[in-house]
N, CA, C and O of each residue as an XYZ file, in Angstrom:
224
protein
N     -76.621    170.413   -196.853
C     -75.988    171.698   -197.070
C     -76.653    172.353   -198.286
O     -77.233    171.527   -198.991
N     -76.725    173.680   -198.740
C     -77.704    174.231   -199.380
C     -76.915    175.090   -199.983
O     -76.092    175.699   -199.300
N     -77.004    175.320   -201.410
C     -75.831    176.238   -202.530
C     -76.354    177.397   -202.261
O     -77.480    177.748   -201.909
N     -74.919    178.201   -202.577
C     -75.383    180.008   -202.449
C     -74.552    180.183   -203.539
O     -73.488    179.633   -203.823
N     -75.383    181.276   -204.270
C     -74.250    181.828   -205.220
C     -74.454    183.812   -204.918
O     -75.266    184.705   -204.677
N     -73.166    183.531   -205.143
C     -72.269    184.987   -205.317
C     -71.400    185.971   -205.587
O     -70.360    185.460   -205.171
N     -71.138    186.912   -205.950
C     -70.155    187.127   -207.294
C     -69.020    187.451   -206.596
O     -69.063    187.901   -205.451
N     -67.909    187.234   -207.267
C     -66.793    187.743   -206.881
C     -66.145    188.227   -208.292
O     -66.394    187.836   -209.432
N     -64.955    189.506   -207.689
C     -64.041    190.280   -208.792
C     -63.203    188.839   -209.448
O     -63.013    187.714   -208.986
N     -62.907    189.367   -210.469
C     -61.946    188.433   -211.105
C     -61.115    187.924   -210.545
O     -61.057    186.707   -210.364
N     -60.011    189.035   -210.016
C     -59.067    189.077   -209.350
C     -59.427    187.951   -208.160
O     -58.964    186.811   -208.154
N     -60.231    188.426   -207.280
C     -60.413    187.504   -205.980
C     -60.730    186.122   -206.681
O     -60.046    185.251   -206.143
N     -61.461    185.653   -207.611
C     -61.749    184.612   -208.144
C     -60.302    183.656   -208.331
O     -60.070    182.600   -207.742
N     -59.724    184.111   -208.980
C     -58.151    184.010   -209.333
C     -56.872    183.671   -208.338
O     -55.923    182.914   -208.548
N     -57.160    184.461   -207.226
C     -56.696    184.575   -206.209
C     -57.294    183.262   -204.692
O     -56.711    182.851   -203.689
N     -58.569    183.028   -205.223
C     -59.308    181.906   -204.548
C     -58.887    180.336   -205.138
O     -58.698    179.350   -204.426
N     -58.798    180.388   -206.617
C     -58.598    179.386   -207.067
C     -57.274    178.936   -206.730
O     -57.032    177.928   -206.067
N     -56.473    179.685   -207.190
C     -54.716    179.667   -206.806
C     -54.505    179.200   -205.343
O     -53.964    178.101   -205.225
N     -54.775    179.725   -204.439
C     -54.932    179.079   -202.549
C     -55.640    177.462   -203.066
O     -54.892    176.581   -202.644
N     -56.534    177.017   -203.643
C     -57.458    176.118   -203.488
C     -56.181    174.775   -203.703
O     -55.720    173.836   -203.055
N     -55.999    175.485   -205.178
C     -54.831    174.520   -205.673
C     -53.869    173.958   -205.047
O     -53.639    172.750   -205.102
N     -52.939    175.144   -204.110
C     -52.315    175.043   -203.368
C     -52.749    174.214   -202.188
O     -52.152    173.138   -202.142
N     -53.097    174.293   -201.802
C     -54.317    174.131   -200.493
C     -54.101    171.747   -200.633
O     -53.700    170.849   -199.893
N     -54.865    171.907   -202.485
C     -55.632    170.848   -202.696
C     -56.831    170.663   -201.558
O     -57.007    169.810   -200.688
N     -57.592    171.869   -201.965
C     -59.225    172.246   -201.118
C     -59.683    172.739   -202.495
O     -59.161    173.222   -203.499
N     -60.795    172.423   -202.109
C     -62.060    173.543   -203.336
C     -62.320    174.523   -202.565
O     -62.071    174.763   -201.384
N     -62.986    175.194   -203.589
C     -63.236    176.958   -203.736
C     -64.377    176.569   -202.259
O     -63.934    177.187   -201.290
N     -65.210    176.035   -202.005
C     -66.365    175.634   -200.954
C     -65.549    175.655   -199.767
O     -65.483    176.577   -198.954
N     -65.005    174.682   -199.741
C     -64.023    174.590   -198.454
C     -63.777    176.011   -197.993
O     -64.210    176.572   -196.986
N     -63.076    176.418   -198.839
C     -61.754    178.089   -198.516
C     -63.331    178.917   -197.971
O     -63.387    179.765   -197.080
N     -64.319    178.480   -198.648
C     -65.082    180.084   -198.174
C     -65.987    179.441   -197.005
O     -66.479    180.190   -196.161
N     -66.154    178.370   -196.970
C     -66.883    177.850   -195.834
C     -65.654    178.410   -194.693
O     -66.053    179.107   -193.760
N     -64.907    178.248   -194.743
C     -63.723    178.227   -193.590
C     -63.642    179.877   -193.275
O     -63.564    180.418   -192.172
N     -63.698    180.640   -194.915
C     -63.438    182.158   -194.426
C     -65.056    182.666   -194.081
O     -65.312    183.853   -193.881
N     -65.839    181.857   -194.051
C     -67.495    182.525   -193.372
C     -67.381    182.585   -191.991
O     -67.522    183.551   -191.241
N     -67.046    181.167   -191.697
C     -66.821    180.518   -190.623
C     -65.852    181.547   -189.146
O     -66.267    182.012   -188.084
N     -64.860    181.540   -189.615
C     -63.857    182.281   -189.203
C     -64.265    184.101   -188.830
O     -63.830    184.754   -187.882
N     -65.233    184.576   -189.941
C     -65.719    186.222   -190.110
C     -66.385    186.404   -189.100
O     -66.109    187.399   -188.431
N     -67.553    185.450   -188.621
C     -68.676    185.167   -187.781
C     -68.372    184.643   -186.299
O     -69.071    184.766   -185.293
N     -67.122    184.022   -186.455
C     -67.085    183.743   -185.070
C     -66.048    184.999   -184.293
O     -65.961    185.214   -183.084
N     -65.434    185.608   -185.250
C     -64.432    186.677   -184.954
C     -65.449    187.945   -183.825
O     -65.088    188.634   -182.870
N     -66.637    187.802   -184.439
C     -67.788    188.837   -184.072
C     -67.732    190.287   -184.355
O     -68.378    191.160   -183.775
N     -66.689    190.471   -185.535
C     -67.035    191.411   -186.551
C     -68.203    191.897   -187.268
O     -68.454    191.196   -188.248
N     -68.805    192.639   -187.134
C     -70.016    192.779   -187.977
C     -69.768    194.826   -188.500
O     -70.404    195.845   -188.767
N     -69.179    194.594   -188.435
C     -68.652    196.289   -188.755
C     -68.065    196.212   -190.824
O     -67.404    195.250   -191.214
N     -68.277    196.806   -191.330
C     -67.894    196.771   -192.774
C     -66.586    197.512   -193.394
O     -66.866    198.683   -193.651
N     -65.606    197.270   -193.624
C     -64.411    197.863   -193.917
C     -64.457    198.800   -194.931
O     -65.014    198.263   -195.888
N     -64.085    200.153   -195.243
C     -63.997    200.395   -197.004
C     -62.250    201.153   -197.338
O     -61.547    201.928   -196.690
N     -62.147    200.724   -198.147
C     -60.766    200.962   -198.923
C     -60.967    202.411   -199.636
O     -61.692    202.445   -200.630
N     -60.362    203.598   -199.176
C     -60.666    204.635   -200.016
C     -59.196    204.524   -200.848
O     -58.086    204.256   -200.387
N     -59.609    204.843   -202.309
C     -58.410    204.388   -203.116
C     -57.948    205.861   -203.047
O     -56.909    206.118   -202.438
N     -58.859    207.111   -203.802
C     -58.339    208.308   -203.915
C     -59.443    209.794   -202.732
O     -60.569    209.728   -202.238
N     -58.920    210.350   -202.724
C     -59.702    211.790   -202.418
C     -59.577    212.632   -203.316
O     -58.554    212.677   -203.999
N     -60.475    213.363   -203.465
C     -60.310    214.572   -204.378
C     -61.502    215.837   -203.341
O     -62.632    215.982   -202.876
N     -60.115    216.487   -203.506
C     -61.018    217.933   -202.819
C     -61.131    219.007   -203.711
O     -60.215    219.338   -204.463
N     -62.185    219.547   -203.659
C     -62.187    220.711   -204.954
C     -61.912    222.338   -204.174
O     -61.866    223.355   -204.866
């Protein structure tokens, strides 16, 4: 198996660790499982969160 690194927000970091704990899984596990899961779904489309609009 072969390391990847990649950043995550604090928040999600925080939020990854906390599940792990719970879990008693490591941070590897949870994201192997949520790669796993993204890819076989056959999603390949990209989501975006618009927080605000502003129209002038």
């Amino acid at each position: 198996m072969r390391a990847v690194t990649f950043k995550l927000s604090e928040r999600l970091l925080e939020e990854l660790d906390l599940q792990a704990s719970k879990e008693g899984r490591t941070r590897s596990e949870i994201l192997r499982d949520a790669v796993t899961a993204y890819l076989r779904s056959g999603r390949r489309t990209r989501k975006f969160r618009v927080k605000r609009i502003i129209l002038s």
